[in-house]
C-alpha positions in Angstrom: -30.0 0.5 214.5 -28.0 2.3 212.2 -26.6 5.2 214.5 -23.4 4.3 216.6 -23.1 6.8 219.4 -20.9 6.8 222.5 -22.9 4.4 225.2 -24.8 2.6 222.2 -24.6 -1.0 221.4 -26.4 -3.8 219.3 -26.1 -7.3 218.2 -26.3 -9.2 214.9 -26.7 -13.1 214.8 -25.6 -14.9 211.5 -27.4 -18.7 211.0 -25.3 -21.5 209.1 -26.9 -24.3 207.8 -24.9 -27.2 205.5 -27.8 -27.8 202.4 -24.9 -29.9 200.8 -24.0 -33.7 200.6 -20.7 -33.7 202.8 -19.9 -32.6 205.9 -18.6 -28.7 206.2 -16.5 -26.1 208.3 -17.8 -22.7 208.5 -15.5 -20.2 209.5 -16.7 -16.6 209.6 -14.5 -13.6 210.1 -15.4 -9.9 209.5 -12.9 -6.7 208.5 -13.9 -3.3 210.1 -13.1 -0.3 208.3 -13.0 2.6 210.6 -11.2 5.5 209.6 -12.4 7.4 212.6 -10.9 5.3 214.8 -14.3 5.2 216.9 -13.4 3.1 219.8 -16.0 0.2 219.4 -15.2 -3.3 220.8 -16.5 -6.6 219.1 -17.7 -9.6 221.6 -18.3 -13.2 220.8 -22.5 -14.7 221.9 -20.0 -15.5 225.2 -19.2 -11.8 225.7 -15.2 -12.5 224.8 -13.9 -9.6 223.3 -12.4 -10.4 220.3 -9.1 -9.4 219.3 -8.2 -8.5 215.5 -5.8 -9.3 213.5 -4.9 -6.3 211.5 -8.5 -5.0 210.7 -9.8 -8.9 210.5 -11.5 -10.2 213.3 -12.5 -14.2 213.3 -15.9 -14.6 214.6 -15.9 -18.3 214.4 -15.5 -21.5 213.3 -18.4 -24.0 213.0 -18.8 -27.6 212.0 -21.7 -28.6 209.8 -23.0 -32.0 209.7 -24.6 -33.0 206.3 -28.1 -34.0 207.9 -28.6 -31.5 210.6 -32.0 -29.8 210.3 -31.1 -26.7 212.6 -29.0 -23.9 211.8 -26.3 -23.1 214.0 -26.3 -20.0 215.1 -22.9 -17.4 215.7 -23.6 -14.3 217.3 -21.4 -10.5 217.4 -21.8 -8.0 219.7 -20.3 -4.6 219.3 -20.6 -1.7 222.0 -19.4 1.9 221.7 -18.1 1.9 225.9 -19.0 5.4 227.0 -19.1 6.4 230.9 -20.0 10.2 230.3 -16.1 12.1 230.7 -14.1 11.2 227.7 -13.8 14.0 225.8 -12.2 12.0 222.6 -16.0 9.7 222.9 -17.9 13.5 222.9 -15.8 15.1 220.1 -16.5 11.7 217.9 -20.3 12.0 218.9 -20.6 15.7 218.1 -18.8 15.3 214.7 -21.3 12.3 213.6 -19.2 11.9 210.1 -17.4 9.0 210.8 -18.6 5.4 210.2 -17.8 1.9 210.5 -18.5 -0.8 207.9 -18.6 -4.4 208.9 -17.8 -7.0 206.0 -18.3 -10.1 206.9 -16.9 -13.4 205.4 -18.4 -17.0 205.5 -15.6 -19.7 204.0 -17.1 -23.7 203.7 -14.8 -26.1 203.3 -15.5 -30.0 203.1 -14.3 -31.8 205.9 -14.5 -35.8 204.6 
């Protein structure tokens, strides 16, 4: 889970839930540092790549009722696309110094 690898690919799922008093927005975005420029592509739980804006992607946008009892749930996929002949993919695997880091961002804000 913590190696990215040419051909790898994994998922994380982040839950919302509005504990408060008033109804909510949620919308989560997340900023990618890669100084490697490893080619990895973010999807949405649809599989629509997402597109970033700088080095800040925007995962999604969510309302939250006051008295829902479920979380909602907003899913990223990422996937290192690797089809065996690129040599810029097998020079990045060999090295195995870069990284990525994924920071991601949750902003509430009351909607009545």
């Amino acid at each position: 889970e913590t190696i990215i690898a040419p051909g790898t690919k994994g998922t994380g799922t982040f839950s919302l839930k509005n504990t408060g008093e008033v109804n909510a927005k949620a919308i989560v975005t997340f900023t990618v540092t890669n100084e490697g420029n490893i080619p990895v592509k973010f999807t949405n739980a649809a599989g629509t790549e997402l597109v970033a804006n700088g080095d800040v992607y925007t995962l999604g946008e969510v309302e939250l009722q006051m008295d829902a009892t479920a979380a909602q749930d907003l899913t990223l996929n990422w996937e290192w696309p690797f089809d065996g002949t690129d040599a810029t993919d097998t020079s990045l695997g060999i090295k195995g110094t870069d990284t990525i880091e994924v920071t991601v961002t949750v902003v509430f804000t009351q909607v009545d």
